[in-house]
C-alpha positions, 0 to 999 in steps of 0.5 A, a space after each residue: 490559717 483560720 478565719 478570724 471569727 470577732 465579735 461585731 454589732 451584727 450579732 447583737 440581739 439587744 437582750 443583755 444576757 444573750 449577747 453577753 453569753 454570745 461573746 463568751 462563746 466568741 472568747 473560747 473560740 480565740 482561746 482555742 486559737 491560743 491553745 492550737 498556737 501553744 500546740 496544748 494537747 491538754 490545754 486544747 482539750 480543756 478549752 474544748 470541752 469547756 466550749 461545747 458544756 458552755 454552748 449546750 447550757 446556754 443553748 438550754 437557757 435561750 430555750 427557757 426565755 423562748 419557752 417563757 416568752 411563747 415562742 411559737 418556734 421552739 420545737 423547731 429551734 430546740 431540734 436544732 440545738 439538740 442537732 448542735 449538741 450531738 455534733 459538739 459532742 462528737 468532737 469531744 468523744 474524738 478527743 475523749 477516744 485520743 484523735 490528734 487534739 490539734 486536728 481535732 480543735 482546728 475542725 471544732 474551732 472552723 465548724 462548730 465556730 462558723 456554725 455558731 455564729 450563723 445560728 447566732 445571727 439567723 436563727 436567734 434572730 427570730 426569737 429576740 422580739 419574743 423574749 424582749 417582749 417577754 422581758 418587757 413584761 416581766 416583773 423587773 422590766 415593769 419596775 425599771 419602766 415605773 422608776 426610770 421610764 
């Protein structure tokens, strides 16, 4: 029996597209749960595969707010990401090379899952006052602050 991973406030970072983008990774997980239960091979290896393009685009668009808010850590988080993508992708090779999809889907579901959210909760942590400031700043941010501030 896995540990059931759920979304809580203690993975809000406060910046609307993050956390939204955060609980769709949380949303693949419960449906890999699903497709380990419904024993899918095909279906594991669809939600897989969606999970790891998903996490590594979105890994790429926190760094694009890091980048544009100055994060003086970027080098640093983007080595762990690409420490992440080369990771994920070896499960995805797993399925690709035709190891056991379950076996192979309770191990990203445990390992991948578990070390999403400590980066999600230590990690990303670090950047979030950067990129509210930077979105703070932004164009929009100064428009909504002019019309509704």
């Amino acid at each position: 029996m896995s540990i059931a991973i759920n979304w809580t406030a203690d993975f809000e970072t406060g910046i609307d597209i993050i956390d939204e983008q955060h609980k769709r990774i949380f949303e693949y997980l419960h449906e890999i749960d699903h497709a380990i239960a419904q024993r899918s091979h095909e279906l594991i290896e669809h939600v897989v595969k969606a999970l790891i393009d998903y996490a590594i685009s979105h890994n790429t668009f926190e760094e694009s707010l890091m980048e544009k808010a100055g994060y003086p850590m970027l080098d640093a988080h983007h080595q762990v990401h690409e420490k992440f993508k080369e990771r994920a992708n070896a499960y995805a090779q797993r399925l690709r090379n035709g190891e056991d999809s379950l076996r192979v889907a309770r191990e990203v579901r445990s390992d991948i899952g578990l070390w999403l959210t400590n980066h999600i909760k230590r990690d990303d942590q670090h950047y979030v006052k950067y990129v509210k400031k930077s979105i703070d700043r932004s164009f929009v941010g100064r428009m909504l602050g002019k019309f509704f501030g």
